[in-house]
Kinemage of the C-alpha trace (Angstrom):
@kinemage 1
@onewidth
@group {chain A} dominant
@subgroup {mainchain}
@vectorlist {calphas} color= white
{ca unk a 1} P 126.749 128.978 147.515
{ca unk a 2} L 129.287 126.295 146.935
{ca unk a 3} L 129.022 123.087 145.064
{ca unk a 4} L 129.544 121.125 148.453
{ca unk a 5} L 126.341 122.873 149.530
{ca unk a 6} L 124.405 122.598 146.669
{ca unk a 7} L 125.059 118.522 146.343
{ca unk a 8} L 124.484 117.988 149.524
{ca unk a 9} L 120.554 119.054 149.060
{ca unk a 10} L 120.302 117.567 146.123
{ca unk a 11} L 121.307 114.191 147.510
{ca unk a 12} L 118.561 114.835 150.395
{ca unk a 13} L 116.223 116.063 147.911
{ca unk a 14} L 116.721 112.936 145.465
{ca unk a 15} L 116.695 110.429 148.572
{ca unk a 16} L 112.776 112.177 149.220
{ca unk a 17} L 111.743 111.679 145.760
{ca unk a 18} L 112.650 108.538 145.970
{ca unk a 19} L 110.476 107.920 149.176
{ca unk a 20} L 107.913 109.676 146.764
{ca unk a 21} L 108.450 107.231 143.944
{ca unk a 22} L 107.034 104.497 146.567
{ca unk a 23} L 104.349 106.416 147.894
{ca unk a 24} L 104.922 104.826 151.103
{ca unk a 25} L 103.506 106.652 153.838
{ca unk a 26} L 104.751 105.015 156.483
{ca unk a 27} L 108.367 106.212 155.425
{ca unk a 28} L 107.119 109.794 154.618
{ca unk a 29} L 106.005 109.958 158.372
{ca unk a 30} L 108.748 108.162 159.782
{ca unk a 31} L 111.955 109.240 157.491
{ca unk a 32} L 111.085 113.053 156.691
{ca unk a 33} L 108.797 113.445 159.990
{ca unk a 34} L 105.596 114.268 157.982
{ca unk a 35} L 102.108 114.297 159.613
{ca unk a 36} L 100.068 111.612 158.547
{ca unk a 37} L 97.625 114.539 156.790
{ca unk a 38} L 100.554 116.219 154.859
{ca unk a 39} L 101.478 112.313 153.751
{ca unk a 40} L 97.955 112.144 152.580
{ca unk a 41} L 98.419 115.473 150.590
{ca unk a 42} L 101.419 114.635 149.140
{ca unk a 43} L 100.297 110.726 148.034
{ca unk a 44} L 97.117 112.795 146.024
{ca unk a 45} L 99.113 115.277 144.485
{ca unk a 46} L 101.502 112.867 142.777
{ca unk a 47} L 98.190 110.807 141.813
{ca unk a 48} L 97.031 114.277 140.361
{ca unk a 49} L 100.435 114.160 138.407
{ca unk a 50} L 101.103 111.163 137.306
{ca unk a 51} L 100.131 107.239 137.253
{ca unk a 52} L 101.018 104.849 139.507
{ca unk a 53} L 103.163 102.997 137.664
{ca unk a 54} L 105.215 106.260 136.129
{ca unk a 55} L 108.927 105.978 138.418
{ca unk a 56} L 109.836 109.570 139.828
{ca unk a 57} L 112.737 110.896 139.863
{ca unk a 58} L 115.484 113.882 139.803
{ca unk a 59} L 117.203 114.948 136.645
{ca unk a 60} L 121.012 113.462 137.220
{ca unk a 61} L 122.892 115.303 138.951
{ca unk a 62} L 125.280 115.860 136.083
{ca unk a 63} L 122.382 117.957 134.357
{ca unk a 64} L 120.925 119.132 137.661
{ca unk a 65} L 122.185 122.841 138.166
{ca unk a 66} L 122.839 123.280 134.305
{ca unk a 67} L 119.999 126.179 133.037
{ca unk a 68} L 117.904 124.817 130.553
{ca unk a 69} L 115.122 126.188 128.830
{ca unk a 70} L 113.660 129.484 129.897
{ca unk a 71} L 116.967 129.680 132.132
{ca unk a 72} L 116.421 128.055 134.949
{ca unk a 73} L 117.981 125.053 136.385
{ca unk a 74} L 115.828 121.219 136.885
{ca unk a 75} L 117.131 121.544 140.270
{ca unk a 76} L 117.661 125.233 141.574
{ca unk a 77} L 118.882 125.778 145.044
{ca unk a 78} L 119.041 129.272 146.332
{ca unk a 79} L 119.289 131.251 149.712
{ca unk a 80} L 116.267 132.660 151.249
{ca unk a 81} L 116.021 136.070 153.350
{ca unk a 82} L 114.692 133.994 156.134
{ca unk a 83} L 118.536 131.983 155.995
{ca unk a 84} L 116.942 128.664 155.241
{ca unk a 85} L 118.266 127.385 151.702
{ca unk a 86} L 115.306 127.110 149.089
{ca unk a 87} L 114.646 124.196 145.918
{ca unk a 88} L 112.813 123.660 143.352
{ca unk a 89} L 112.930 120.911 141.861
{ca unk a 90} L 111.404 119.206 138.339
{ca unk a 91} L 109.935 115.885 138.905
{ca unk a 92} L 110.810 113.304 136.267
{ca unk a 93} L 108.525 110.744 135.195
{ca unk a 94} L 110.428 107.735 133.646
{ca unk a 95} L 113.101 110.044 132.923
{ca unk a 96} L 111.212 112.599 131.221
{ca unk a 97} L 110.506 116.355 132.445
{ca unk a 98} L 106.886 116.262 134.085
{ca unk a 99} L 104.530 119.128 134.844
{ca unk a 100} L 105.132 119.170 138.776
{ca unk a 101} L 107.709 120.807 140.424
{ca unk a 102} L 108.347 120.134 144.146
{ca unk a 103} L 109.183 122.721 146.440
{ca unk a 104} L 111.758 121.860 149.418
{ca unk a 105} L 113.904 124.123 152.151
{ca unk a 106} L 116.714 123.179 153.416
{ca unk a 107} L 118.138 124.271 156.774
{ca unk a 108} L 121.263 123.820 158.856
{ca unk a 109} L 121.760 121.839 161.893
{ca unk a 110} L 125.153 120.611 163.638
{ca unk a 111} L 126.752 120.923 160.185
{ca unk a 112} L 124.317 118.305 158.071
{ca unk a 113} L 120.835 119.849 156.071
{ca unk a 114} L 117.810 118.919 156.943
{ca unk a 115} L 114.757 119.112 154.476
{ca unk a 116} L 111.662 120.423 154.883
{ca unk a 117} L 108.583 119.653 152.534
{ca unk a 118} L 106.673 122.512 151.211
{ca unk a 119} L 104.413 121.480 148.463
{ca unk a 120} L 103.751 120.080 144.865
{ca unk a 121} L 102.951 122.721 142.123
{ca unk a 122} L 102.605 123.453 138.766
């Protein structure tokens, strides 16, 4: 995978955290094309996570791919047998390494990547 690739999720993937980070719905819906009943998911799982007040975020990119403990990358992008690329990502909370990890897939269409919301986990 090259490092062209892998940026260019992460910037998708850090541009949806940051619609996380507001909780707007309306954006989730409208930006990333998520039903109003996923957007309602979503909103409760970060309120299952963390407060309101706690700003989300991506480790820097800088960091991003580097393996840290255990291994594995804050941000790990990899290729899936169905073609689609695959992420998981760390959420920060002011900065810091939280519990949730969000789980994306990227795909390919007329040359730019397109994201696709999975879930929230542990």
């Amino acid at each position: 995978m090259t490092d062209s690739l892998r940026q260019q999720a992460y910037a998708q993937a850090a541009a949806f955290v940051r619609t996380l980070d507001r909780r707007d719905r309306v954006a989730l819906q409208r930006e990333w094309s998520l039903s109003p009943g996923v957007t309602e998911e979503i909103v409760e799982m970060l309120d299952s996570y963390f407060s309101a007040n706690q700003a989300l975020s991506l480790t820097p990119l800088a960091q991003a791919f580097v393996p840290g403990k255990g291994g594995r990358p804050a941000v790990d992008v990899y290729a899936t047998d169905a073609g689609p690329l695959g992420m998981e990502c760390l959420l920060l909370a002011d900065g810091k390494p939280g519990e949730a990890t969000l789980h994306l897939e990227m795909s390919g269409h007329d040359g730019a990547l397109r994201l696709h919301y999975h879930y929230i986990g542990s």
